[in-house]
N, C-alpha and C positions, 0 to 999 in steps of 0.2 A: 466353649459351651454352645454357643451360637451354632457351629459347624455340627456339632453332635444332632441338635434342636433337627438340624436343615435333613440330615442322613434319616433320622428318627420318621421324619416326613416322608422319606420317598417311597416305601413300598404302600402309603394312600394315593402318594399322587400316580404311580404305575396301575392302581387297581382301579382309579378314579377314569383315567384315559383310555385305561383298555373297556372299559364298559361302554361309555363314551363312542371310542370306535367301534367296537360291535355290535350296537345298536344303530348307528349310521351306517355303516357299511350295507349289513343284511338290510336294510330298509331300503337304502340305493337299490342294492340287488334284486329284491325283489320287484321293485319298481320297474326297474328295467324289464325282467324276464317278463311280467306282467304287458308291459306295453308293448316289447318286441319279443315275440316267440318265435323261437329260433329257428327255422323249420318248419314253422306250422301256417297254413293259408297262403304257400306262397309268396316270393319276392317282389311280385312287381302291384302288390297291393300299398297304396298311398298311407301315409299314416294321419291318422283323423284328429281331429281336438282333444279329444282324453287321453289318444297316447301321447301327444305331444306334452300337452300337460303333465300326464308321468314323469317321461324323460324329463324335462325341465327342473323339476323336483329333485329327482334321484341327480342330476348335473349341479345342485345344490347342495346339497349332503356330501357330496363325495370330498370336496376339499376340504371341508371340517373333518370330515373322516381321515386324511392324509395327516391334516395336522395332529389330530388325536392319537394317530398311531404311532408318528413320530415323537411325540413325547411319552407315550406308553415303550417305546422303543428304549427312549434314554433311561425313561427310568431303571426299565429291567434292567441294563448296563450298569447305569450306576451300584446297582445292589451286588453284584458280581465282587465290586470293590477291589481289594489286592487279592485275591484269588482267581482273579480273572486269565481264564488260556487267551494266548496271543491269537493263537490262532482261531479257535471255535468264536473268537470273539469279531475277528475281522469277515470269518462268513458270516454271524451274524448280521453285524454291520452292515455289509454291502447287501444280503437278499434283503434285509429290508427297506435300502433305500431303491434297491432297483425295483421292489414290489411296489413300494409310495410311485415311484417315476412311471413304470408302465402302469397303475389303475389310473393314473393323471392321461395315459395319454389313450386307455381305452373307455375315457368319460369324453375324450378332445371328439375319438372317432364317433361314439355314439350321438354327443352334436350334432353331424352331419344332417339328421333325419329330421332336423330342427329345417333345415332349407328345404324351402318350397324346389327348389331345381331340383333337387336330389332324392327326393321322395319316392320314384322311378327305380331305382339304383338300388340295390340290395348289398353294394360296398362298403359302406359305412357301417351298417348294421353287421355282416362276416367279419369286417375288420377288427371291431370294439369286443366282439364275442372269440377272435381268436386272441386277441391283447390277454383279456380279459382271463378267459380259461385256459388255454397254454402255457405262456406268459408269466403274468401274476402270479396266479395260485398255484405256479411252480415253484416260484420264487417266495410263496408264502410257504409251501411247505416244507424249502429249505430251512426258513426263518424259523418253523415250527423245529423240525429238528435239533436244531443249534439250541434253540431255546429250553428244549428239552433233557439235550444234553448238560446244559450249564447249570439246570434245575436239577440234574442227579447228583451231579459231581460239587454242588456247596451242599446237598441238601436240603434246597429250599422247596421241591415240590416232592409230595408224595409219591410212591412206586404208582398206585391208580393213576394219577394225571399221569407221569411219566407214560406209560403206557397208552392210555388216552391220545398223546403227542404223538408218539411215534404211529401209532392207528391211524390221527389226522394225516401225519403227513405224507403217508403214504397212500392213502387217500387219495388226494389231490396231486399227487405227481405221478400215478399207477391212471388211474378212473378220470381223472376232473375233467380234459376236455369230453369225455366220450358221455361222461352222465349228468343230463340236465339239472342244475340247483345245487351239484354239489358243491359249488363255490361259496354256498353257506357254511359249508366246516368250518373254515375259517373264521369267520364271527362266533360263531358258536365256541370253538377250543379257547378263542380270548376271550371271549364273555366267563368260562371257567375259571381259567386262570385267573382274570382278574379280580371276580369274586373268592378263589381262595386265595389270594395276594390280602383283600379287602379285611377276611376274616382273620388270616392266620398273622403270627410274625417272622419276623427277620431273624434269618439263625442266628448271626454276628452278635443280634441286639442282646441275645439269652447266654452270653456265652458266660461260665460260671467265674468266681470272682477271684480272682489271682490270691493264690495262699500266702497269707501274711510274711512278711522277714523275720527267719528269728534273730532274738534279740542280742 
């Protein structure tokens, strides 16, 4: 009974975390983009007290955000349960931990702009913005995919989202380094999902009730 109770829970604690992260993430992101524009004013412009202030912010969010996605991660897996493909499930798996590992390490670059030495240097800032939009949101859009995928094949998301997914993800692995802000698709499609995670149920849980033995 317990273990039932536990499973019964997971498609809130999936809908809980993915909101979670896509309310931190897009918040980073925009912070970011806000205090370093990419392109815009020139590289060898110093960065002043409010953008550093930004950056510091958005370099605060973003861990909780790593963490939130990683349990928004599990839990999606978890619901997969014994119908889970070996394979769609191991690309899942790995884009989303190399998505967590490169946003980790293009929050590491964006620091830079944090030193006084470096303020000069427009390295840090290209570095964290290629991490970040090549990188990542490549690897989120595999995630998307996979995700997508596993959502057709139990039935757990409707043909709209389905669709939706695969639009994201090609999104972001076609456009995302070349067009500014679209690295918000990403919080945006898990903010979706998560709220019809939040609203809807779990197909397994509905499944109709085995016909009695005759007697």
């Amino acid at each position: 009974m317990g273990q039932k109770h536990e499973r019964l829970g997971t498609p809130r604690a999936a809908g809980i975390a993915g909101v979670v992260f896509a309310i931190l993430l897009a918040a980073a992101i925009v912070l970011v983009r806000i205090a370093l524009p990419e392109g815009v004013g020139g590289d060898d412009i110093a960065v002043d007290a409010g953008q550093r202030s930004a950056v510091q912010t958005a370099l605060a969010l973003i861990p909780f955000a790593g963490i939130a996605f990683l349990w928004f991660m599990g839990a999606l897996r978890e619901q997969s349960g014994a119908g889970e493909d070996r394979f769609v499930s191991t690309v899942f798996l790995g884009s989303g931990l190399v998505f967590v590992a490169t946003l980790f390490a293009s929050a590491a670059a964006a620091a830079t702009v944090l030193d006084e030495s470096q303020q000069q240097s427009p390295f840090g800032r290209h570095f964290a913005y290629a991490l970040l939009t090549t990188y990542a949101m490549r690897m989120a859009a595999v995630f998307i995919f996979t995700t997508s995928a596993i959502g057709r094949r139990l039935g757990a998301l409707p043909r709209p989202l389905i669709v939706l997914g695969y639009l994201a993800g090609l999104t972001l692995l076609v456009v995302g380094a070349d067009v500014p802000w679209s690295e918000l698709v990403f919080p945006a499609w898990a903010l979706i999902v998560s709220l019809h995670i939040l609203r809807g149920r779990r197909p397994s849980d509905a499944r109709p009730a085995a016909p009695a033995a005759p007697a």
